[in-house]
N, C-alpha and C positions, 0 to 999 in steps of 0.2 A: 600346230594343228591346222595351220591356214591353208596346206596341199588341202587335207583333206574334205574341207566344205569345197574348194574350188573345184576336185575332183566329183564330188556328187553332188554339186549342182547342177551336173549336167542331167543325172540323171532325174530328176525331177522336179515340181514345181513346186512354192510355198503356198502355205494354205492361208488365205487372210483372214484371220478370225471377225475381223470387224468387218469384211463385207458380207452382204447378205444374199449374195450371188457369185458364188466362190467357182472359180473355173472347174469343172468335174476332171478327174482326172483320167487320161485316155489309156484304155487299154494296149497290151500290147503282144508280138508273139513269142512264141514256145513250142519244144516237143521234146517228150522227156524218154532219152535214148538212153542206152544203158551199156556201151561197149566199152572196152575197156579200151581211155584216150591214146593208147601207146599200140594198138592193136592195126589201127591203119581199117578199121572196119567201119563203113559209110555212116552213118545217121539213115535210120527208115523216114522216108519224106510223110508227111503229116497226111491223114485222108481229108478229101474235101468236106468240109465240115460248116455248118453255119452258129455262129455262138445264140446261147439259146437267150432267149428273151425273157429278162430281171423283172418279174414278180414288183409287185411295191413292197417298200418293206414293211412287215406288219408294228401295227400300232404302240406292240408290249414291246419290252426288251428283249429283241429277236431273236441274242440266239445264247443255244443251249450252252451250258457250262459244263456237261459231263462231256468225257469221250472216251470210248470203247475201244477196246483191243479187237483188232480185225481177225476173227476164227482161223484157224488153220495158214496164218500165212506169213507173214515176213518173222525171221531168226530173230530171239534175245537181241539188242544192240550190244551190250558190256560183253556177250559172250559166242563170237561166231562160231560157227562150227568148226570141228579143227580142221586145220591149213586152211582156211580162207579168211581172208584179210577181210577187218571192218567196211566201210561204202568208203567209197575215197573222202570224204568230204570229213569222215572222224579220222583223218590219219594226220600225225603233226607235220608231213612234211607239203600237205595242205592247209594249215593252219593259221597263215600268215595273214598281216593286214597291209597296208598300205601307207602306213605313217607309225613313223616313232614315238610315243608321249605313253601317259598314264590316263584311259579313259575315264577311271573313276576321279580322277582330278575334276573333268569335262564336266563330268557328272554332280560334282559337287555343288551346292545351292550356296549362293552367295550370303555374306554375311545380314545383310539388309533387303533380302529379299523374302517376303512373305513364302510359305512354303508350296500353299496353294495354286498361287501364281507361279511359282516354278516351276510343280508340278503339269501347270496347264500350258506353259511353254514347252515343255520337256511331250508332254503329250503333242501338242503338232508340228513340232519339228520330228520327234520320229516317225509320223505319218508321213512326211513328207519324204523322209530318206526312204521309208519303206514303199512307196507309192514311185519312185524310183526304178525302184528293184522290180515291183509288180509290171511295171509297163515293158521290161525286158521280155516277159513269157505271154503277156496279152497282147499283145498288136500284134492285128496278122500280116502274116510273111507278104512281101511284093510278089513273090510269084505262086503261090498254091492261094493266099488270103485264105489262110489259116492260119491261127495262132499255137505257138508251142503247148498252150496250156488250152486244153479244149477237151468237149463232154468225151470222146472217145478216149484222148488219150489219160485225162483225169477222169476217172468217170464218178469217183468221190472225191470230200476234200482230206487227205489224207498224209498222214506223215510214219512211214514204218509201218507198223504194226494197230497204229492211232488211227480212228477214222471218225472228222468231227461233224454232228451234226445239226441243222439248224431249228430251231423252234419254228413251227405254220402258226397259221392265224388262232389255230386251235388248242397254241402251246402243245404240240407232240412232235416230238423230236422227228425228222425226217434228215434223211441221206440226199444231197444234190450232188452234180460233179464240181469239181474242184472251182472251174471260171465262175458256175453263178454265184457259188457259197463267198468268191474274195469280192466278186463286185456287190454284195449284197453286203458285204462287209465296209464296202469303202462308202457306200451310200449311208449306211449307221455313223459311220464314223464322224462322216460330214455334216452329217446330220445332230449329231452332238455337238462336235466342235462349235457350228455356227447356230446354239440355239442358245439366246446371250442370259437365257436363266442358267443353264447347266455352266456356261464360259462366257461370264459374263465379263464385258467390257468397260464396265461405267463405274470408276471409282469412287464418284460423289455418294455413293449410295451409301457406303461403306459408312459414312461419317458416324452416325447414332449408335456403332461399336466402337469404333476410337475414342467420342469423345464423353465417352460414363465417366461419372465421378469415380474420382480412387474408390470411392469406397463402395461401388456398385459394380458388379462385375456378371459379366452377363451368364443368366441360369446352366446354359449347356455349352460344350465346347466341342467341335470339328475340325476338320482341315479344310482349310481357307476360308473359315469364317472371319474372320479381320478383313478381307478384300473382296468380301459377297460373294462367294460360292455358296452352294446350298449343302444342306446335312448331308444331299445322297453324294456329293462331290468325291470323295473317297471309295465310294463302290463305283460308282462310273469309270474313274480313272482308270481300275483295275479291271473292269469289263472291258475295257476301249485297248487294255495294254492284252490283255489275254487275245485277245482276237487278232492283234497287228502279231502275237507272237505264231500263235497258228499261221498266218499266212510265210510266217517265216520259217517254221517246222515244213510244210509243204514247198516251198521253192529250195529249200536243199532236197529235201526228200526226193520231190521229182523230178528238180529240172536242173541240180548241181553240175551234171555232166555235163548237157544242152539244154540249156546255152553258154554257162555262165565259165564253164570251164575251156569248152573252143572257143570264147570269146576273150578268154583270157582274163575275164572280170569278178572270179571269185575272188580275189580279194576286197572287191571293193564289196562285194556279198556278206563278207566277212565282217569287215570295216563296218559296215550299217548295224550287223547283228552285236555285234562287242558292244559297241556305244549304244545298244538299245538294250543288251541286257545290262548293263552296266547300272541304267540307271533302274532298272526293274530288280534287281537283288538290294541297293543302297535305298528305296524306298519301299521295299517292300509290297514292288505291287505283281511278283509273280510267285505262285506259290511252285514247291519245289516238286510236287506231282506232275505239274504243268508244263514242266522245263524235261521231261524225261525222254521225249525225242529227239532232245540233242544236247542230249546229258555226254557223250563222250566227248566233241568240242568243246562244251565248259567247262570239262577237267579238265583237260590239254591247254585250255587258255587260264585256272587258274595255278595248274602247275608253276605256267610261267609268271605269274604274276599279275597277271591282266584280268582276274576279276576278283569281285572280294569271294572271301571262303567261308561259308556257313560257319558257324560255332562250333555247331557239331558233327564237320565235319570238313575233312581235311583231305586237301588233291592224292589223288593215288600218286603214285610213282611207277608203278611197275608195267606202264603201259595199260592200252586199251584193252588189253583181254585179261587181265587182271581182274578177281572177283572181288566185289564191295567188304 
């Protein structure tokens, strides 16, 4: 697996949990063209645009957990219409990764390691590969200084037929374009990561649960409560992975073509998304309504082996236009 961090390290930067002034992470650009790559047909150059100005984030937990089926617009994924091929990004012979191994091996939580603290490792190293990815479509271009991903050409945060929205101050769901919703996203996130009650760093704290009497065991039980995380530690987690997965429903959706496919870097697209669902089905922190945006790449990758397969439920065979 060592191509593979040496390979996306490039794209992006670690987040320190223990400093308290964590580098932001810089946007980058995008423009989500949709010809067909063998077609020889130009990319529409981006309009001059200026990225819109990030709100604070509000006080509550920002953002919404429903998402909506967008009216009247994007086809079923499982069942295109007939003779037209799924979006290239669900076809296997786009499917590939970048290295050989078993990511749910990757994924696996070491024997003597708390689960908690795994789980909060595993959370900002996938921000980290994810915030990678994001800065391919936010940094504006050197010559238009416009980014691929901007209010016109995203003009919500949207994946297919999903369109996600974010809580105001007033908790009511609202519609933004796609750049404010991920930058408002990575400011939460960061904002998590480095807030040392939710991820906390100081293990001495821990000691007055380790060391009870055998025969005193402590009233209620969590995840990572042995190494000081808090009760809500487990619903954060799963807030923090639902929102890194939406930004990951949207950059295939929109921008799988351009950039990442003239650039020749969808597999490392790929690569980031495996290893992050990988480890959101092995701990259960995505739920399976949530993963429905890019449900045909899950089958395709657990046909072949590469990810685990629900209980009840088991990889199609019959291809992508195959009914459930």
């Amino acid at each position: 697996m060592a191509s593979f961090w040496n390979i996306t390290s490039r794209f992006g930067r670690a987040v320190n949990r223990g400093n308290n002034s964590p580098r932001n992470p810089s946007p980058n650009p995008g423009n989500p063209a949709s010809p067909n790559p063998s077609s020889g047909i130009p990319s529409p150059s981006p309009n001059q645009l200026s990225t819109p100005t990030i709100p604070p984030v509000p006080p509550s937990p920002s953002v919404a957990a429903s998402m909506a089926p967008e009216q009247g617009s994007s086809p079923n994924l499982d069942h295109p219409p007939s003779g037209r091929k799924p979006p290239f990004f669900f076809r296997e012979e786009n499917s590939n990764i970048i290295v050989k191994g078993n990511f749910m091996t990757l994924a696996a939580k070491p024997a003597q390691v708390d689960e908690g603290e795994w789980l909060a490792h595993q959370v900002v190293e996938q921000y980290r590969l994810l915030e990678g990815m994001i800065r391919v479509v936010m940094e504006p271009d050197s010559r238009t200084k416009v980014a691929l991903c901007n209010p016109k050409s995203c003009p919500t945060m949207s994946a297919a037929e999903f369109t996600y929205t974010w809580l105001d101050n007033n908790r009511n769901p609202v519609r933004i374009p796609a750049p404010q919703y991920i930058q408002l996203v990575q400011k939460w996130i960061l904002h998590k990561i480095n807030d040392p009650v939710i991820f906390p760093t100081d293990t001495n704290k821990n000691s007055e649960f380790v060391n009870l009497p055998v025969n005193q065991e402590p009233r209620e039980e969590w995840l990572g409560k042995l190494s000081g995380f808090p009760q809500s530690f487990e619903t954060d987690v799963k807030s923090l992975y639902r929102q890194m997965f939406r930004c990951y429903a949207h950059l295939y959706h929109g921008h799988w073509l351009e950039p990442f496919y003239h650039l020749g870097a969808y597999k490392e697209l790929n690569t980031c998304f495996i290893h992050f669902v990988n480890v959101g089905k092995l701990y259960n922190l995505l739920h399976e309504r949530d993963l429905k945006p890019m449900q045909p790449l899950l089958e395709i990758w657990q046909a072949k082996g590469l990810l685990p397969v629900a209980q009840n439920q088991a990889p199609r065979q019959e291809g992508l236009s195959a009914g459930a």
